[in-house]
Every structure is written in C-alpha cells, then in structure tokens.
C-alpha positions in Angstrom: 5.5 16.6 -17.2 8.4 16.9 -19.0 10.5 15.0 -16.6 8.0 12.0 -16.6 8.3 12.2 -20.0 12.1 11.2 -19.7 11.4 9.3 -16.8 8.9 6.9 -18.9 11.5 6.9 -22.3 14.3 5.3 -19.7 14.4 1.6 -21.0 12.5 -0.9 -18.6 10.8 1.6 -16.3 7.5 1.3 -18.3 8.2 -2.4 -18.4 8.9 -3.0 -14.7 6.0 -0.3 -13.3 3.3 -1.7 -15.3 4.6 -5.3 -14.7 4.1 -4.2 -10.6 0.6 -2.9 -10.8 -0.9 -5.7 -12.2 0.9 -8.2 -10.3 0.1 -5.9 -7.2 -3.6 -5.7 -8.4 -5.0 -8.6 -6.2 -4.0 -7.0 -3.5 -7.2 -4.5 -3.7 -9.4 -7.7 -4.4 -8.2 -10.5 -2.7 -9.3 -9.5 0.8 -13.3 -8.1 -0.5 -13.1 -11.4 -2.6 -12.6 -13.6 0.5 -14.9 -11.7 2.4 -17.6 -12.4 0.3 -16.7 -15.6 -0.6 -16.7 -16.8 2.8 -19.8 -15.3 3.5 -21.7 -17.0 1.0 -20.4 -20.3 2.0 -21.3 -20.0 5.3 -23.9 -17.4 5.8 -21.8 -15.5 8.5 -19.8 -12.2 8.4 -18.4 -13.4 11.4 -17.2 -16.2 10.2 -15.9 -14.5 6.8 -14.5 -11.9 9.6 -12.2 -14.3 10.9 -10.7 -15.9 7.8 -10.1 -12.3 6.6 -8.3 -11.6 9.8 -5.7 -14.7 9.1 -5.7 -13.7 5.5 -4.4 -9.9 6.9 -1.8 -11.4 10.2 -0.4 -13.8 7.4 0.7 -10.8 5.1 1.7 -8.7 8.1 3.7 -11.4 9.2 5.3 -12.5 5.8 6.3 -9.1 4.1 9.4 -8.7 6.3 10.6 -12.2 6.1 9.8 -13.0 2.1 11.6 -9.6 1.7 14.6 -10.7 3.3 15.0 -14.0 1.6 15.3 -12.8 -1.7 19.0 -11.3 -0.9 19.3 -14.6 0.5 17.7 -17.0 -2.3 17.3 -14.8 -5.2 14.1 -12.5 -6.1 12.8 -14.8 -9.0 12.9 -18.3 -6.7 11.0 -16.1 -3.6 8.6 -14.8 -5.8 7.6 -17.6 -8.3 7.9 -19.8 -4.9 5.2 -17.3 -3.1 3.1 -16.5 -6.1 2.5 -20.5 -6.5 1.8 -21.2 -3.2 -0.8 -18.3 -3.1 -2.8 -19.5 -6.3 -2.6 -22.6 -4.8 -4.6 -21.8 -1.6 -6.7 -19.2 -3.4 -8.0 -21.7 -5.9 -8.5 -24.7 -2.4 -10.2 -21.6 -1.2 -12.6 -21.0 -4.3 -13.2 -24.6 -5.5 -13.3 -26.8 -1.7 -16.3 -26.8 0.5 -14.5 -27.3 4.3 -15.3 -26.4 7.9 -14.7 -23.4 8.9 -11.3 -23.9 10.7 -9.7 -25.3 7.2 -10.6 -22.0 5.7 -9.1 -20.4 8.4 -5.9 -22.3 7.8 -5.7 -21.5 4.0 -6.0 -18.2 4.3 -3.3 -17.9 6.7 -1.1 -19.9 4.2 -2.6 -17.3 1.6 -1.3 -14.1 3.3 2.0 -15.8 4.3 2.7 -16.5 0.9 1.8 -12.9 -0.7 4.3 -12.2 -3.3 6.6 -9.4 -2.2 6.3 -7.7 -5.2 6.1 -4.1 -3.6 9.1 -4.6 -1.5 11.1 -6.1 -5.2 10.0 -3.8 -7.3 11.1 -0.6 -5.2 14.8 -2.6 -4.2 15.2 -3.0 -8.5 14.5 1.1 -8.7 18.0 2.6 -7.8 19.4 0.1 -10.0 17.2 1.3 -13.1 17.2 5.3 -13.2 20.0 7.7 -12.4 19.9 9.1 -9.3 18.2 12.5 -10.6 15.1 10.7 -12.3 14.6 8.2 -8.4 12.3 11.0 -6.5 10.2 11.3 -9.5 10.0 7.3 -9.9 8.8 6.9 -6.8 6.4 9.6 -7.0 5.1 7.8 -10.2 4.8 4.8 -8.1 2.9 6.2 -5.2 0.4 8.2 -7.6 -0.1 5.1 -10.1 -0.8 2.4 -7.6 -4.0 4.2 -6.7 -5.1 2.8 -9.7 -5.0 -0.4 -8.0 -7.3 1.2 -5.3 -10.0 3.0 -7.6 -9.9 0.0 -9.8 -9.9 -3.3 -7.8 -12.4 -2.7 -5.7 -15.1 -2.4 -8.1 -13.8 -5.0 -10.5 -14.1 -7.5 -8.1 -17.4 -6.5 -6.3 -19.2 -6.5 -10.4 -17.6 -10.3 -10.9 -18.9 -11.6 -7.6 -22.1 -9.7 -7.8 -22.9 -10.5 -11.3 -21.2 -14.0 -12.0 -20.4 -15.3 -8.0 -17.8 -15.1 -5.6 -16.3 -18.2 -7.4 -15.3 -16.4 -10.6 -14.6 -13.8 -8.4 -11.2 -15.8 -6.5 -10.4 -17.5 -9.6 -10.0 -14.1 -11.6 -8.0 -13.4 -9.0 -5.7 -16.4 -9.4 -5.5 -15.2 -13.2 -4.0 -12.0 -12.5 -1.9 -13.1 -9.8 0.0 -15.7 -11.8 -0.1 -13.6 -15.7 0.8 -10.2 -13.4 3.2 -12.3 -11.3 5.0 -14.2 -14.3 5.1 -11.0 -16.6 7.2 -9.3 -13.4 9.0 -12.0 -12.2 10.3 -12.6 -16.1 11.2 -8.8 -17.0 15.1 -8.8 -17.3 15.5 -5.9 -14.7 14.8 -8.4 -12.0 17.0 -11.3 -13.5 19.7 -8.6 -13.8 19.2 -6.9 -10.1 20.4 -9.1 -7.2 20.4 -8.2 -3.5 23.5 -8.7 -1.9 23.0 -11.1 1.3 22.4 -9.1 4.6 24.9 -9.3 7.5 22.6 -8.0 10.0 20.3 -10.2 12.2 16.7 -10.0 11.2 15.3 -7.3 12.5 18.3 -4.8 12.9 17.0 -2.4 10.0 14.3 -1.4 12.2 16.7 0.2 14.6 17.6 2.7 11.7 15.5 5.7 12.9 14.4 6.2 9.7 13.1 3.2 9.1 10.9 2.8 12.2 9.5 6.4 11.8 8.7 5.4 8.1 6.9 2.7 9.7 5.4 4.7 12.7 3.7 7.2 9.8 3.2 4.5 7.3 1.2 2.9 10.3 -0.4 6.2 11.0 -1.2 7.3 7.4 -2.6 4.0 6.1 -5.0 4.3 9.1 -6.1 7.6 8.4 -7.4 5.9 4.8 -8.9 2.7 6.3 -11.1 4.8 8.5 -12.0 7.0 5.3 -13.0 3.8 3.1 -14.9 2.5 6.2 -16.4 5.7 7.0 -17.6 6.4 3.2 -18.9 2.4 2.9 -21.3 3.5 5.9 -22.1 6.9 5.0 -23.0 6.1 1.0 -22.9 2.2 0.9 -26.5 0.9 1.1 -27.3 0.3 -2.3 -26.4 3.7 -3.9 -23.6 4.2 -6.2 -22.2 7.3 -4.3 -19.6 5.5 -2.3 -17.6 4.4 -5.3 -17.7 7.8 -6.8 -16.6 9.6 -3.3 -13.8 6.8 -2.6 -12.9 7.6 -6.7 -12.2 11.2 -6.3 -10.4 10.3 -2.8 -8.1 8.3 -4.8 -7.7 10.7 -7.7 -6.5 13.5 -5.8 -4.3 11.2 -4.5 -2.8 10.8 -7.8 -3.5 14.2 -8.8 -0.8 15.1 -6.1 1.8 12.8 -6.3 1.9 13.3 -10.0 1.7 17.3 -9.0 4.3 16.7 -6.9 6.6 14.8 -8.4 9.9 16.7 -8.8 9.2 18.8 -5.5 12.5 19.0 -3.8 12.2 16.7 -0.3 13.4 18.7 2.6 13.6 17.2 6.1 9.8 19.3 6.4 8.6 17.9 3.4 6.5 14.6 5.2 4.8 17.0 8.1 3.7 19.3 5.2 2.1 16.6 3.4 0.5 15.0 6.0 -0.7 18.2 7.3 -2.6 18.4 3.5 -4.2 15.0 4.6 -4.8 16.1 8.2 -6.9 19.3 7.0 -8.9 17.3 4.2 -10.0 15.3 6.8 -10.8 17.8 9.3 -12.9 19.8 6.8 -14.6 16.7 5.8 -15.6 16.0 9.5 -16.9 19.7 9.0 -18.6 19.3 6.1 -20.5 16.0 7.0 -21.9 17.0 9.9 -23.4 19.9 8.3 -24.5 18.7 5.0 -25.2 14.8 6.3 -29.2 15.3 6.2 -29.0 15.5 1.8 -28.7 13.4 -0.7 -26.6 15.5 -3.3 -24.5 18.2 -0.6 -23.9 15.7 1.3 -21.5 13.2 -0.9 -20.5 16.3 -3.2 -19.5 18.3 -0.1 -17.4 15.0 1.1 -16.3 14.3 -2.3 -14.8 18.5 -2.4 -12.5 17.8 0.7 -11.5 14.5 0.7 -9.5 15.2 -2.8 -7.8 18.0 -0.8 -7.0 15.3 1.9 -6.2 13.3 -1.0 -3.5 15.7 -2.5 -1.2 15.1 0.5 -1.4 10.9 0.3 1.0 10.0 -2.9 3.6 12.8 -2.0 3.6 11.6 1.9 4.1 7.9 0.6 6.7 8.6 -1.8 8.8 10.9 1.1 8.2 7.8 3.1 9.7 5.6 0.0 12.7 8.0 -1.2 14.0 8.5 3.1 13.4 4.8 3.4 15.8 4.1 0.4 18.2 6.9 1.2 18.9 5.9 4.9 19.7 1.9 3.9 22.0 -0.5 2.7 21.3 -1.9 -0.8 21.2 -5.6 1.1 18.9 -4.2 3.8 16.4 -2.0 1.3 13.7 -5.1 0.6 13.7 -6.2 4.0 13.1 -2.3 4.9 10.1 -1.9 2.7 8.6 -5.1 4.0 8.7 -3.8 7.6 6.9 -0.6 6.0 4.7 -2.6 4.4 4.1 -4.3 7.8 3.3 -1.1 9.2 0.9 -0.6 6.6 -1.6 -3.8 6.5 -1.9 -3.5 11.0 -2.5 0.6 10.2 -5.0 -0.3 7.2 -6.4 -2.9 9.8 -6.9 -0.4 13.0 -8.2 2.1 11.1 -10.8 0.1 10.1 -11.3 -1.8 13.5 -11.8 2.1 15.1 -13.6 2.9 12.6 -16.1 0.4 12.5 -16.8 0.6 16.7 -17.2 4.3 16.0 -20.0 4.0 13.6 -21.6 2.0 15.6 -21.6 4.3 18.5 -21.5 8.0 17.5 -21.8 7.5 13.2 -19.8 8.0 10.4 -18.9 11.7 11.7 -17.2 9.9 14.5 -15.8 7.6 11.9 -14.2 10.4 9.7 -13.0 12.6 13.0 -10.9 9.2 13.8 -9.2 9.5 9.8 -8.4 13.2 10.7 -7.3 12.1 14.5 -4.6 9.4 12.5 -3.4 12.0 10.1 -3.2 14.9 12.7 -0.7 12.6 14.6 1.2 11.4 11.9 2.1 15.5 11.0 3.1 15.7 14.7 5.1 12.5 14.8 6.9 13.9 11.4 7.4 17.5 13.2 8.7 16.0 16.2 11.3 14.3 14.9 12.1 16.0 11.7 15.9 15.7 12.3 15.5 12.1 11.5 14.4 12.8 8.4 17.4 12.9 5.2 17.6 16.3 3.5 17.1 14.8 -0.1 17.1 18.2 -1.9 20.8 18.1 -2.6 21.1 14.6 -2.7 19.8 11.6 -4.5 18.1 8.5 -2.4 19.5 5.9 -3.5 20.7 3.4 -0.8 23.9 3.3 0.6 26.6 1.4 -1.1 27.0 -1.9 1.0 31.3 -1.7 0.3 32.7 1.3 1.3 36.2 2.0 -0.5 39.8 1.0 1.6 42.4 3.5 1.7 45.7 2.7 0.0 48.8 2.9 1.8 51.7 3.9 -0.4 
C-alpha cells in the first residue's frame, strides 16, 4: 500500500482517476436504463432488445474512430463534441414518445457518440507518473473501475424502479455532462496532446500486441457477460441474492488488482491471471451443480468461487493495459485502446448472447460452463503466443517515443 500511497500524493492522479470514474459511470447504466425504458414505452423486450443492440454496434463502432480524432482535433473538442451529442439523444430518448424505428435511430446516434473517456484518460497516464509508478496506475485503474460495475447497476435499477425509467435516463444525462465537464476541464488533459498519427486507420491493429490485447480482451469480457447473465438467471427473480453474488464477483476483482498491483509483469504474467479466472469459473460450474437445489449453499457456494475467478480479472486487464501501452506509439496509443475497447463491448455482447441461448436450453450451469469455456481459451491464447507479449519487469510501459533521435555526423 505504500506505493499507492505515493502513487495517489502524485499531483493530478487523484484528480484525473476520480474525474474518469464518474464520467465513465453511465456506462454501467446507460444500456439497463434504455432497456427498461424502452420496455415500458412499448411493452416489448424485443423491441427494447433491438434499440439496445444499436445502442451497443454504435459504441463498438465509434470507440476506435473518436479515439483517433482526438490526435487529430484535440481531446477537449472530441470529447465535449461526443459528450453533447450523447445528452442530446439521451434526453430525445427520455422525454419523446416515437415509433419504434426513431428510437432505434437515437440510440445508434447515442452509442456513436460515447465519450472516449477510457481511451483519453489511459493516453494522459504516461504523461502524468514516472515510469516506475505506470504498472501500479493502471492497476488502480483496472481495480477501481469495478466500482462502476458494483455500483451502477443497482443505482440505476432503484431510480427506475422507484421513481421511473424517466428519471432514470435523465440522471444519467446529469452524470454524463458534470462527470464529463469535470474531466474534460482537469488541466492534465488541456496540457496532454496526442501527436497526429501517420498511419492509415487501422494499421495499429497489425501490432501483434494490440490484436492479441484485443483477441483476450474479447475473450475475457465474455467470460464476465456470461457470469452477470448467468447470475441474473440463477438469483434474479425477485430476490436480492443476485446483487450480492455479482458484488463479491466484483470485489475480488478489486481485491486482486489492488493485491496485485506492483507484481512484476513477465511475458507469463496474462496466462497466469487468466488461468485464476479460468479455475473460479470452473469451480463455480462445480459448485452450482451441486448446491443449485438450496437457497443459502447455493448463492454462498457461488459467491466463495466466483471471488477467486474474480482475483484474476483487474490484474489480467491491467497486463492487457500496461503491453498495450508499451508496444505503441504515443500518437497511436488512444486509437489502440479504442480497438480494445472494441473488443470489449462485441465480447461483453457474445457472452451474453451465448449465454442467454444456454439458459434457455440446458440452465444456468450451462450458462456458467460457457464463462469458464471463454476464460479457459483466453489462458490458452495468452500461452500460445506468450512471445508476443513485452517483458515489462525490467522495463517501464510507457509508449514508444514517436521521434527517434538522428545521428550527428561530425
């Protein structure tokens, strides 16, 4: 703890991390907000179902290209430009009464114009630590945004329940533009600008390191999407157990990366992690199937091994955040986090879509053996092809200078 303590006294890092959270915190209520918003309006899942489903291919599509333009136009035009646009349509979306097809359209518009504050706020962190306290920031970072993910959630579901899914988007739109202002205003990201990118679109992603971040970001993310869905239907009708299971998930999570922290990060170090999260999960296939029939083994014996699988999730993100920055160009390090990112929301979104036909057919144990089956594979693809992995424990991440220095001929 010592080192976060010296971590947390560098000037701006407080600042700039709880700036991100909070301006990051729609995006663990936005998505439950519109799906029950949509709902309501029109009586249909389905129909809530679809507009969800632009709301999610608008932010896969947008994370790499918003990215990019802020080396191009400047991080505080892209993100006061996005965050606008997105209260905007969030607000149409909460206050207008339209067909169908119009809410479709908005929230396309509404995932296209997410803020890119994850892919900012991780470019500005080489620029605001030395290079000995970056593997402990982003291990901060990967433990503390699962506050995001125990909190948001539950805030959002009370506001809707209690006052109406109208409230509900419109808090929303309050924390997006006070959490979005109070970031985009911090001088660390007036003072931090991304140099212009020479290479097409794109290119980053041929960086093996990038596309394998990607691969187990994918891979990972799924692995948790099953879990969520897989707890919802074990514990979700009308009990209070699936918030306290999807809780401890979370908090050994942040138990772990916080553990973790100032663990040295050898090529190894992602197919160990994910190997953590890929025995949680097989134990809690285990422990389901044998305690599924009662009411208090049952979610405590889930509860017990999901924080083990838990343990592994914050390390393996920040691995996947520190190799991703080490292996880069300054100019192409936002544009590489919004391809991760990319990975992320179609992971979080096939999870859940393999999920959910697996409870249908076989149950929730079929459910949770899918989570184990995601995080099994992402420790193989890690193992597999560990050489492409950057030996950080000798060397800082911080992305590669975009200027190398010219030899002077005397």
């Amino acid at each position: 703890m010592a080192g976060y303590r010296e971590l947390v006294r560098t000037p701006g890092v407080i600042r700039i991390i709880a700036a991100q959270l909070t301006a990051r915190f729609p995006n663990g209520m936005t998505s439950l907000a519109i799906l029950l918003h949509i709902e309501h309006v029109t009586g249909s899942y389905g129909a809530a179902g679809l507009v969800l489903a632009a709301t999610s291919i608008g932010q896969a599509v947008s994370g790499p290209v918003t990215s990019r333009w802020m080396g191009m136009w400047g991080m505080r035009k892209v993100l006061t430009l996005t965050m606008t646009i997105c209260a905007i349509c969030l607000t149409v979306i909460a206050l207008g009464q339209m067909v169908l097809p119009a809410y479709v359209a908005l929230g396309l518009i509404t995932g296209l114009s997410t803020p890119p504050i994850q892919s900012a706020a991780r470019t500005i962190y080489p620029k605001l630590v030395t290079s000995r306290q970056l593997t402990p920031l982003y291990s901060l970072d990967a433990s503390l945004q699962e506050i995001i993910w125990i909190v948001a959630p539950v805030a959002v579901t009370l506001v809707a329940t209690q006052l109406g899914t109208v409230p509900a988007l419109l808090l929303i739109v309050v924390i997006l533009v006070g959490g979005g202002s109070w970031f985009i205003l911090s001088p660390e990201v007036g003072r931090v600008r991304i140099p212009r990118s020479k290479r097409r679109f794109g290119k980053v992603l041929a960086r093996p390191t990038v596309l394998l971040a990607t691969v187990i970001g994918f891979l990972l993310i799924g692995a948790c999407a099953a879990v969520e869905a897989s707890v919802v239907a074990s514990y979700g009708h009308g009990g209070f157990e699936a918030g306290i299971v999807l809780a401890v998930f979370s908090i050994g999570s942040l138990a772990g990366g916080l553990s973790l922290g100032h663990a040295p990060m050898a090529p190894w170090a992602m197919a160990r992690r994910l190997t953590v999260v890929a025995t949680g999960l097989v134990l809690t296939v285990i422990a389901f199937a044998l305690f599924s029939g009662d009411p208090i083994l049952s979610p405590v014996g889930t509860s017990a091994t999901l924080i083990i699988a838990g343990i592994g999730i914050a390390p393996a993100l920040a691995v996947l955040f520190a190799m991703t920055s080490a292996s880069v160009k300054f100019s192409d390090t936002a544009e590489a986090y919004g391809w991760i990112g990319t990975g992320q929301l179609i992971g979080g979104a096939a999870g859940s879509a393999i999920a959910g036909f697996l409870i249908d057919g076989t149950g929730a144990v079929g459910a949770y053996a899918a989570a184990g089956a995601f995080a099994l594979l992402g420790a193989i693809v890690a193992a597999v092809f560990v050489r492409a992995f950057p030996d950080l424990r000798h060397r800082d991440p911080s992305p590669l200078p975009d200027t190398e220095p010219n030899a002077i001929i005397t």
